[in-house]
N, C-alpha and C positions, 0 to 999 in steps of 0.2 A: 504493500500500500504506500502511496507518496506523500509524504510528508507534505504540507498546504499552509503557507500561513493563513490566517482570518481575513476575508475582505476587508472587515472594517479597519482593523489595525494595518494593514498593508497603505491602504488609503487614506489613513491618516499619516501615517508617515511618507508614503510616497509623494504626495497631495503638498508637505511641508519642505521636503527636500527640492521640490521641485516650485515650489512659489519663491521658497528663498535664490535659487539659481537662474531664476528667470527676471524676479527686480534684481539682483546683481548685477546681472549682462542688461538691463535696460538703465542702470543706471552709470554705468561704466560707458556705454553707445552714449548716455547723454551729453555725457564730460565731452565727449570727442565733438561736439557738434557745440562746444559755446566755449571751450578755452584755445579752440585752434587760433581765433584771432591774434591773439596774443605773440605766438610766431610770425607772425602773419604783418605785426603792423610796418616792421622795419621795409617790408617790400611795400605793402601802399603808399608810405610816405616817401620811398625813392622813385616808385611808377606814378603814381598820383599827384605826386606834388603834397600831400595832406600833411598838416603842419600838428606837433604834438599836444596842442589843446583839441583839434577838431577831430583826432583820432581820441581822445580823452573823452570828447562830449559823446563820441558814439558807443563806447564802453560804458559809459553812464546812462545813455538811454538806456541799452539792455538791464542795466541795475535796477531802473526806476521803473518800466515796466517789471520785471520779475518781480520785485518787493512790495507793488501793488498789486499784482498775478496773485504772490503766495496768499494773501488776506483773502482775496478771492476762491483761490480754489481751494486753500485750507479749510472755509468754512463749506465749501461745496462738496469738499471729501470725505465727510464726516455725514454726506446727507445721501449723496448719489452714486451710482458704481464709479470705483475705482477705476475698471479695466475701462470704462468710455475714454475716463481722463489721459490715464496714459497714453492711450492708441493715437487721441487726436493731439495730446504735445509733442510727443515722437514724430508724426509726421506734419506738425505744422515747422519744427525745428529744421526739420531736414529742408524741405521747401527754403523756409530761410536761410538756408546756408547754401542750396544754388542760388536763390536772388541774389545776396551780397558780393556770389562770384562773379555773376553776369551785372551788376550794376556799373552803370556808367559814369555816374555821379557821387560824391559824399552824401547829397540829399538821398538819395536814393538806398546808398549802403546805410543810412544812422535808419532809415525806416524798416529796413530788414531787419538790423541787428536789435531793433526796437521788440517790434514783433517776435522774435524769437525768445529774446526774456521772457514775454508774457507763455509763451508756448512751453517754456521750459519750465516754469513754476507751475506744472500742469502734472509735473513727476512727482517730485519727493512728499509732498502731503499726500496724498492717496495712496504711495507706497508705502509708508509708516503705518497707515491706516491699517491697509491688506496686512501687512507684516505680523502688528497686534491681534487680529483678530484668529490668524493662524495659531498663532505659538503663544505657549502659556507664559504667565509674566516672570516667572523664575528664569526663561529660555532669553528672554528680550536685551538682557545685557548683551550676551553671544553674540544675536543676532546685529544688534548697533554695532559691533564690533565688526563684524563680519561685512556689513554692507558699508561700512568705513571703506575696505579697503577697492571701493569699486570707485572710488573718487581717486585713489593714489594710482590705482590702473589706467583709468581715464586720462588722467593728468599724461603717466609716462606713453599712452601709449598716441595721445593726440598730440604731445609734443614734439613725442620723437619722430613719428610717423610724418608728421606738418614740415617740420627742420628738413627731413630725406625730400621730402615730396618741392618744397620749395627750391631746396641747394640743386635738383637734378633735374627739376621737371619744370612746373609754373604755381606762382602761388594758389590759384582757382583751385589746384587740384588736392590743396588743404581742405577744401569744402567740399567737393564732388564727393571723393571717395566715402569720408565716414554718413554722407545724405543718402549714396550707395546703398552701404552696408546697414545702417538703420530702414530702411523702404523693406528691405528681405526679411529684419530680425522682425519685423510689425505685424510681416503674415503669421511668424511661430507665436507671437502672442495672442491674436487672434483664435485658437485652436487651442492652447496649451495653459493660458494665462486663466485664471480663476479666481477671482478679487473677494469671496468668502468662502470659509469651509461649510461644512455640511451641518446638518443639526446634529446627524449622529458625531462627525469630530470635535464640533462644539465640546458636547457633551462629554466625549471620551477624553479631551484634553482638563477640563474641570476637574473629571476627576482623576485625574494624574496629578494635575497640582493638585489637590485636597490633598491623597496620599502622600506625596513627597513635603507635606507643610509648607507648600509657596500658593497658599491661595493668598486671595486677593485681600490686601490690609490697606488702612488707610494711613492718611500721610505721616503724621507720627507714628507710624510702626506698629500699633494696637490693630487686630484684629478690627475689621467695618463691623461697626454698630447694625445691629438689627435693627432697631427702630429709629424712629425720628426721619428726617428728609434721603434718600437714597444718595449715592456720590452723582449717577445720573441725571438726577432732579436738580443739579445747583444750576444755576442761571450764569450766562457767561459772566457779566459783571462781578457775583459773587465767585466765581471760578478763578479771575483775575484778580482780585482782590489775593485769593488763595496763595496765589504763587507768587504775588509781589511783583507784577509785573512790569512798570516800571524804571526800577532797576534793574531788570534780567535784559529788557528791551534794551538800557544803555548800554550795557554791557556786552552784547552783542552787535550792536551797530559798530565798538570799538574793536572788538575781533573780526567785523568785516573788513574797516575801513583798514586797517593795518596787512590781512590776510589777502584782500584780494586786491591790494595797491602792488604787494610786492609780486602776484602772480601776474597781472595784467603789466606790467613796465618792466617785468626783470629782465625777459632777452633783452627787452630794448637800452635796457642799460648795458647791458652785456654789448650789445652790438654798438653803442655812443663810444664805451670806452678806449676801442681801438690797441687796444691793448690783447686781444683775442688772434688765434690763428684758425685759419680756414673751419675746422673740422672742432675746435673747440665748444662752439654753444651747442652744439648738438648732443656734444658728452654731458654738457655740465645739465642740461634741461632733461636729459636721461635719467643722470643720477637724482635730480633735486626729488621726484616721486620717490624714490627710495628714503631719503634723509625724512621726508615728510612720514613714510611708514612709520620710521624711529620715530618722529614724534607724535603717532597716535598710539604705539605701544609705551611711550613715557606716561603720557596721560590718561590712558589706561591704567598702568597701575597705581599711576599715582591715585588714581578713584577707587580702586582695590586698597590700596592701602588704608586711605580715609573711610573705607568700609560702604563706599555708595553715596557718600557726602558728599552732592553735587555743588555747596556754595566752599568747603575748604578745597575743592578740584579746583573752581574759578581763582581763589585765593592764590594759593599755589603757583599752577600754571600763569597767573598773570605777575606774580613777584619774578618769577623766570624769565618772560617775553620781556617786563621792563628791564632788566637785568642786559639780555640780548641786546634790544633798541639801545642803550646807552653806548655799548660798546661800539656797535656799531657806527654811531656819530661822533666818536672818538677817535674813530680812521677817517681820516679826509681820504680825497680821492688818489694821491699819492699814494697810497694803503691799499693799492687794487686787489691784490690778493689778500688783503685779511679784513673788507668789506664784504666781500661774497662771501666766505662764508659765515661772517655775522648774517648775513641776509638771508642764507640759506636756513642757519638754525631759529632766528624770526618767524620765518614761513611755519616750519615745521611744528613748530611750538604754537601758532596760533593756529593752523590746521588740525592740529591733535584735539583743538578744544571744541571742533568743529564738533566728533560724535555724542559730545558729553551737551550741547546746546542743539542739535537738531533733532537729537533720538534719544539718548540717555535720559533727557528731562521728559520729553513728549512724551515714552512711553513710562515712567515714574507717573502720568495723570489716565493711565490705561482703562481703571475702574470709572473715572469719570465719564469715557467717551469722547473724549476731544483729543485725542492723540493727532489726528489731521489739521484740527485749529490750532495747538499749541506748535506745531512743527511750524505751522505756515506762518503765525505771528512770530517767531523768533528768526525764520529766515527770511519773515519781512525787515526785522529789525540788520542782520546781520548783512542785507544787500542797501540796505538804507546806508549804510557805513561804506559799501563797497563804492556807492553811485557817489558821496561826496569825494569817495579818495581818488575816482578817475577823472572827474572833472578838474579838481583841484590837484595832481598831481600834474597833469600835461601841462595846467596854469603855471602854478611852480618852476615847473622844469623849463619851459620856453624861457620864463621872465627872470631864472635863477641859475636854478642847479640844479642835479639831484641829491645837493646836499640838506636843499631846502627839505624837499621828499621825504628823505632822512630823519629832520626831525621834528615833521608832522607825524613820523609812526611813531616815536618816542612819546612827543606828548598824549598820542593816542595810547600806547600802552602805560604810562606812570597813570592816566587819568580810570584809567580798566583797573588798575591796582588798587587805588582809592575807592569805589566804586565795590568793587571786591570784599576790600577792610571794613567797608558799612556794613553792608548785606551779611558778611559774616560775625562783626559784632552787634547786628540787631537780634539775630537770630541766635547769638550765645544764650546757655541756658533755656532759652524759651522754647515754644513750642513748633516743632519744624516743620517745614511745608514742604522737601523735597524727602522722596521715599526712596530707600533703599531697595534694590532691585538684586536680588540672591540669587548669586552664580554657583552651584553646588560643586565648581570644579575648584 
């Protein structure tokens, strides 16, 4: 007789190996479709003529569309399927990223690259969503972890892939390919992608967390009250209030403006300084996803360490990033080689802090049902930061340096350290509003 495992078991688990490996590869395809520009701008501004505030302004439209995107579809993710969302950001991305190859104009390319924010903030709140509803809340640490590293892939492999494809071929063909290779993965989601589990997995994962002791608690750690108003029943207002939002909101607009200043201008510093040999930026923007790994396994544990303590993680990781930023504006540009990697472990350091404000916290509000609203408010806050630091950084750098550049992310990270020392000394002793989320490994 042949051994069989159970349907139901087989398809909870298959069901979960297979939603987590499919937002992975849709979110890793995303990265390649909105950070190619970035290699990308040194070629427009020597084929275009485009001068480094008006490629600024067009990295900030895509910020300011996305950041009012995620509001939008965070609160629509939490209402409507999931899998509609993604299918139609995925392919309005792609769309945008031929338009911007084939545009003729800057008007033309800032209205692509506009559009495309809004289409890309069409992902990660509905995948947070999906994610939640799959896997139990003991599992969700794992999981942020794990779909962290579809951002470090993304990065290295649109980077790398944009640098080969522009040094051998033409810069267009930064955009064609990964709009390509996104148009194909959108049929396997169509067929494969499943944005809730079933009643029976529902069910079979409940009671897996019951037996293993990670059901669902509330935010100070006690067991959810049976009685009185449900975590579901709180009203956004009181839901915000809950979490202080805020200062989480400053504190995230400060880890964008600093995190995607240095992603958006670094070739391009790389390539001002002239100090580079042919085949150079293509190493260093290879490795820099790597270094960035390191720093979500630093901030990682540093959140393991502090036991799930999402405001001593901010603390922490932000006394570091100011730490970095100083050194850094401590090398003038004579200092080329020990500026870059000041810059590089900046990045990393404030990237790392990326899974602990887009997931870690969202899914920490799991029982309440707003894992989609809280991801989207926070990477509204964190692109709100990115959209002032692309405008005002091309500002800067035309009218300055990029010394100036320099240190606006200092002030941006000593002022996240402050910001940080509140939030953690309001919240000493008293009653806490971020939930530990129990990794049993």
């Amino acid at each position: 007789m042949k051994w069989r495992v159970p349907a139901k078991q087989l398809t909870r688990f298959d069901g979960q190996r297979r939603i987590l490996i499919l937002s992975w590869i849709t979110y890793t395809l995303a990265y390649t479709l909105r950070v190619n520009i970035a290699v990308v701008i040194p070629a427009l501004i020597s084929e275009r003529g485009y001068t480094l505030t008006e490629m600024g302004l067009v990295t900030s439209l895509y910020f300011i569309t996305y950041m009012f995107g995620q509001l939008v579809n965070g609160y629509l993710g939490d209402r409507i399927g999931s899998k509609q969302l993604i299918l139609v950001g995925l392919i309005g991305s792609a769309l945008c990223n031929v338009g911007i190859a084939l545009a003729p104009n800057l008007i033309v390319t800032a209205l692509c690259w506009a559009v495309n924010g809004m289409a890309q903030s069409m992902l990660w709140a509905p995948i947070m969503k999906t994610l939640s509803t799959w896997f139990a809340r003991y599992q969700l640490e794992r999981v942020s972890f794990i779909m962290s590293m579809s951002m470090i892939v993304g990065y290295a492999v649109s980077w790398g892939a944009s640098s080969i494809l522009v040094s051998n071929l033409h810069w267009q063909m930064a955009f064609y390919l990964p709009a390509g290779l996104v148009v194909l993965f959108v049929l396997v989601l169509c067929f494969l992608f499943q944005g809730e589990p079933t009643a029976d997995q529902q069910m079979d994962e409940m009671t897996d967390a019951i037996s293993s002791g990670n059901a669902a608690r509330s935010p100070d750690g006690r067991a959810a009250p049976a009685v009185g108003k449900k975590p579901e029943d709180l009203s956004i207002r009181e839901f915000f209030r809950l979490i202080q939002l805020p200062g989480l909101l400053a504190i995230a607009l400060l880890q964008g403006l600093i995190r995607e200043g240095i992603s958006v201008w670094f070739p391009t510093i790389l390539q001002d300084s002239g100090q580079l040999t042919a085949n150079t930026p293509v190493l260093i923007l290879i490795i820099i996803p790597v270094v960035n790994f390191g720093g979500i396994l630093l901030v990682r544990r540093v959140n393991k360490h502090v036991k799930g303590d999402s405001i001593r993680t901010l603390l922490v990781v932000f006394f570091l990033t100011a730490g970095a930023a100083l050194l850094l504006n401590l090398f003038l540009e004579e200092w080329f080689w020990l500026v870059v990697p000041s810059m590089v472990v900046l990045l990393a350091l404030t990237y790392g802090l990326t899974p602990i404000l887009t997931s870690v916290i969202p899914f920490q509000y799991a029982q309440y049902r707003r894992v989609a609203l809280t991801a989207g408010v926070l990477d509204f806050a964190i692109y709100s930061g990115a959209a002032l630091s692309g405008l005002a950084s091309g500002a800067i750098a035309d009218a300055y340096s990029w010394n100036g550049v320099m240190l606006l992310w200092l002030a941006a990270a000593v002022l996240g350290l402050i910001l940080s020392t509140h939030r953690y000394v309001k919240n000493k002793g008293g009653q806490r509003h971020e939930q530990t989320i129990n990794d049993p490994s």
